[in-house]
C-alpha positions in Angstrom: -3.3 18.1 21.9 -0.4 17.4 23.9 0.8 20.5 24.3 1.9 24.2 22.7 5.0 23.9 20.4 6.0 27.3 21.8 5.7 28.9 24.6 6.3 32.9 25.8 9.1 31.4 28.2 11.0 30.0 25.3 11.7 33.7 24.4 12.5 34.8 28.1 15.7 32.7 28.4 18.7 33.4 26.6 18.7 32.8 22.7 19.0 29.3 21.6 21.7 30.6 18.4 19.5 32.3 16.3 22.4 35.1 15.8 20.5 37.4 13.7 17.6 38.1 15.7 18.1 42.0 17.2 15.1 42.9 20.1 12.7 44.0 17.4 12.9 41.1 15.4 12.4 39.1 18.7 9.6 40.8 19.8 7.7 40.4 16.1 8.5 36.5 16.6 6.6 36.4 19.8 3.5 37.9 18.3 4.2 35.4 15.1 4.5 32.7 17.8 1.1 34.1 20.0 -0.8 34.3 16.3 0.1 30.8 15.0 -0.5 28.9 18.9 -3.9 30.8 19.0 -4.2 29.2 15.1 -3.8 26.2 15.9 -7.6 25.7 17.1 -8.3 26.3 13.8 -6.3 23.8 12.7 -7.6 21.2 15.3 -11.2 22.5 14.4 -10.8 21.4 11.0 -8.9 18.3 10.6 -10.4 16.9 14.1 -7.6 14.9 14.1 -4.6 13.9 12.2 -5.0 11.1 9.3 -4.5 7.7 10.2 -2.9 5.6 7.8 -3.9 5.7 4.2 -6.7 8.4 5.0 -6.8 11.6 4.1 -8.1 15.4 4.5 -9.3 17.7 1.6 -9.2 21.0 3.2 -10.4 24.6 2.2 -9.3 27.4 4.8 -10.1 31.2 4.8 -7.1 33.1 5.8 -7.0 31.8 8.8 -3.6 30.4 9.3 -0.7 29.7 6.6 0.9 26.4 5.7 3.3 27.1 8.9 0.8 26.3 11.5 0.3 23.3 10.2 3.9 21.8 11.5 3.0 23.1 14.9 0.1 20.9 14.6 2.2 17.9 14.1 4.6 18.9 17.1 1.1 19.9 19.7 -0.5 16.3 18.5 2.6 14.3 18.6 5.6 16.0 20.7 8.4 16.3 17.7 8.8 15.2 13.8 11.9 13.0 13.5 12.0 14.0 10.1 10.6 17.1 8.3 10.9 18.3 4.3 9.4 21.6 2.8 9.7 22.6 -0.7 8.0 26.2 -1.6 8.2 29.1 -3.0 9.6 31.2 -0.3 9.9 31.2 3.4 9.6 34.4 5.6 11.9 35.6 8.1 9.4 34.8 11.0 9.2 31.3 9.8 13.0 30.4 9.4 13.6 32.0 12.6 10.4 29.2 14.3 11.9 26.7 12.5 15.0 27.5 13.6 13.7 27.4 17.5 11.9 24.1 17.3 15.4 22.2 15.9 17.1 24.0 18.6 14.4 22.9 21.2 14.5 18.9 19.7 10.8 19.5 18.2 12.7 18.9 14.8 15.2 16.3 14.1 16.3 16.8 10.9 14.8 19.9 8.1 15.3 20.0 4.5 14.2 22.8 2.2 13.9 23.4 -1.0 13.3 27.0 -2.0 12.9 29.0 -5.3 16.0 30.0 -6.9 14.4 33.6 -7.5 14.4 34.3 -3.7 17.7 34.9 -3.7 17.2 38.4 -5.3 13.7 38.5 -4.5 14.3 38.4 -0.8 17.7 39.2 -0.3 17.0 39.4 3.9 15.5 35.6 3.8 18.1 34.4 1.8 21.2 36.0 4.5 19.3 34.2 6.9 18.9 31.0 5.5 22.9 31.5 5.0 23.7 31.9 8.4 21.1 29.8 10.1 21.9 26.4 8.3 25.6 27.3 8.7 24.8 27.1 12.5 23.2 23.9 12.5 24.6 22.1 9.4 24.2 18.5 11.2 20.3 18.8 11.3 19.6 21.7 9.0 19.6 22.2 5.2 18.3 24.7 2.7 18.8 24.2 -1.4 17.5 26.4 -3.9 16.5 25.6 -7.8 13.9 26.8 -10.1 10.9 25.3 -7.8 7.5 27.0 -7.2 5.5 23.5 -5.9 4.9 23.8 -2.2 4.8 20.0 0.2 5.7 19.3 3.6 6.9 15.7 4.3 7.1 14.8 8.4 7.8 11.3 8.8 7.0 10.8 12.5 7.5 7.6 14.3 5.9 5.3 12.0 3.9 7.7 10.5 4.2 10.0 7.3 1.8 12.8 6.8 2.1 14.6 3.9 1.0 18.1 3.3 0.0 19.8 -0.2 -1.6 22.9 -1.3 -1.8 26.2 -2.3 -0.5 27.7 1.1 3.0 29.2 1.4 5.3 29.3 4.6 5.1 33.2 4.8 2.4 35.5 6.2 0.3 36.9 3.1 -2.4 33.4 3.4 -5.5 33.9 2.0 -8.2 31.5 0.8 -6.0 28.2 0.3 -6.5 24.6 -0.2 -4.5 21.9 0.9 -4.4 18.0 1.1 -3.4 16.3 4.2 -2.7 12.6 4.3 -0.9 9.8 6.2 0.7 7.4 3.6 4.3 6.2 3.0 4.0 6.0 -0.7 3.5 8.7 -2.0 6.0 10.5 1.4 8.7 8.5 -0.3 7.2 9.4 -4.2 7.6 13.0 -3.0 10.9 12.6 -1.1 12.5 11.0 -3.9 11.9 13.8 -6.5 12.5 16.2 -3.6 16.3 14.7 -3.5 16.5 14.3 -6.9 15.5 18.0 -7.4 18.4 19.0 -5.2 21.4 16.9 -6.3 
């Protein structure tokens, strides 16, 4: 791997604009941030490697990380993702707020995501978030909501686009979840496309 996504002295300087964040909500996003770097071995010790083009990886994990940990695998393999789409069912706090950080840091060019409409009630706290984080960052972040429950990732980096499906969502209740991982520029811009489409 080249290298951690995060590191503890990211959270010892002065915040980057996340303006919500109080000092308990910073601590809990260090030990998010410790969990997930300490995950990614698992990651590493079952895909090996990322997919080269056209191949790809059925995988099968056991609570061991969520579908979070797998974008830090993109960044610690290949430095930053010039361009990274989500669509799920909800998003925690912890991981809007590392999102958030690794735009801010240049680890993430550009984020789109598409969310559930029913988070807006459902998680009222994610949803203010969301709100004021994009509004921060409205040149490189977005966030759209409809009636949505399928959960991709899309990170086109360089002249590669890895593509990321399952059963995993971005918030902290993973259990045992399957996921495809593959490297192909089809079905990226299949995806995309209905992606857009889905949020016009």
């Amino acid at each position: 791997m080249s290298g951690l996504p995060f590191t503890m002295s990211d959270f010892d300087k002065k915040s980057s604009g996340v303006g919500v964040e109080d000092k308990h909500h910073d601590a809990m996003m260090k030990r998010f941030i410790q969990r997930h770097n300490k995950a990614l071995n698992n990651v590493q010790e079952l895909c090996g490697k990322l997919p080269e083009h056209s191949e790809f990886f059925a995988l099968w994990t056991l609570k061991s990380f969520n579908a979070f940990t797998f974008i830090q695998y993109f960044i610690a393999e290949r430095g930053k993702i010039d361009e990274l789409t989500i669509t799920t069912y909800n998003m925690s706090r912890l991981v809007i707020g590392a999102l958030m950080r690794l735009v801010d840091t240049g680890k993430i060019d550009k984020l789109t995501v598409f969310l559930s409409d029913a988070a807006k009630s459902l998680f009222p706290a994610s949803y203010k978030m969301v709100q004021e984080e994009s509004v921060m960052r409205s040149d490189k972040v977005s966030f759209h909501y409809a009636w949505n429950h399928s959960k991709v990732a899309l990170a086109k980096i360089a002249d590669d686009y890895f593509v990321l499906e399952g059963s995993g969502n971005f918030s902290e209740n993973s259990r045992h979840e399957q996921y495809i991982l593959t490297n192909n520029s089809e079905l990226y811009e299949f995806r995309k496309n209905w992606i857009i489409d889905s949020i016009k």
